[in-house]
C-alpha positions, 0 to 999 in steps of 0.5 A: 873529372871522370876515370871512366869511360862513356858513362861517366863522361856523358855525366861530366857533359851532362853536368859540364858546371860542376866539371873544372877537369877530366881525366880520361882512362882507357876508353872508347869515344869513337865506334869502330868494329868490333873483332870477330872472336868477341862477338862470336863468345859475347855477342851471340845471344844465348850461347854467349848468355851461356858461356858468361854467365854459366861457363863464367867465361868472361870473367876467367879470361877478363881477370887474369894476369896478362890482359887486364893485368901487366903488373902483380895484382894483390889477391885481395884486390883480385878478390874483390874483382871477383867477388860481386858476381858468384852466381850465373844469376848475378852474371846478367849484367856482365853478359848484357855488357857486351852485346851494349858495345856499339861496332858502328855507329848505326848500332844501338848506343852508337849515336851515344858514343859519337855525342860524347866525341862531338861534345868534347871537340868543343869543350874547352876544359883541361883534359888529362888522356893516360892509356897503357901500352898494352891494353888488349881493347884499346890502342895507345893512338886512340888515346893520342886521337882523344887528347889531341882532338880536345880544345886543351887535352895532354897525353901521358902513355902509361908503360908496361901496364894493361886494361885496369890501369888503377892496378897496374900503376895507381901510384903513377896515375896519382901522381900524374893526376894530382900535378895535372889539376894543380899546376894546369887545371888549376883545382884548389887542394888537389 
């Protein structure tokens, strides 16, 4: 089972005999264009290195309240959010990030996102797809696409949340979670 996105389902595909399930979160398995601002702030080689990891801009505009957040976020959440990356040193990964996203397949990393796509139109295990209605990266019909091109996927929409579901409606997931590898994935003690 997996709540991430292309890293943690290439490792579910990686390892599909130990995989009875996959619950998929706001994700990425289709490459498409990436917009125009984004690149321009995080993708342009060093200004962007400069505005991430000096300016700290990606994190200001990634950890406030409205995009990634719909719902109130606990401060102590939102600290540790912050907490790993207080220095424009250790911000080179967060300013690496996004020049790794691929806005066609042709792209670096873009053949990676089109076999993980390709793999799960064949793999026939029960598959939970739960996407926000107000993600700002992705839409809810990318959401419906994914569950609806697996061999045995639902689709649950997820309402007044945003990019960081687990905060936005932990509970719900949970819940939805739980009931989803009971009753139909079938997984013992959940």
């Amino acid at each position: 089972m997996t709540g991430v996105g292309p890293i943690g389902l290439r490792f579910a595909i990686d390892h599909r005999d130990g995989v009875r399930a996959l619950v998929i979160l706001n994700t990425l398995l289709r490459t498409r264009p990436v917009p125009l601002v984004f690149t321009l702030a995080f993708r342009n080689g060093a200004f962007s290195s400069f505005l991430v990891r000096r300016l700290d801009l990606f994190r200001r505009i990634a950890f406030r309240h409205g995009w990634p957040f719909r719902r109130r976020v606990e401060p102590r959440a939102m600290a540790q959010y912050r907490m790993p990356h207080p220095t424009a040193a250790s911000r080179a990964g967060i300013a690496a990030f996004p020049k790794m996203i691929p806005g066609h397949d042709g792209q670096p990393n873009g053949d990676y996102i089109s076999e993980i796509d390709a793999t799960l139109q064949e793999w026939n295990v029960p598959v939970l797809v739960m996407f926000s209605d107000g993600d700002i990266a992705f839409k809810v019909e990318d959401g419906e696409r994914i569950a609806g091109m697996v061999p045995n996927g639902r689709f649950h929409l997820v309402r007044n949340a945003g990019h960081y579901l687990q905060e936005d409606a932990g509970e719900e997931l949970a819940m939805r979670m739980v009931t989803f590898l009971r009753d139909e994935a079938k997984v013992a003690g959940a």
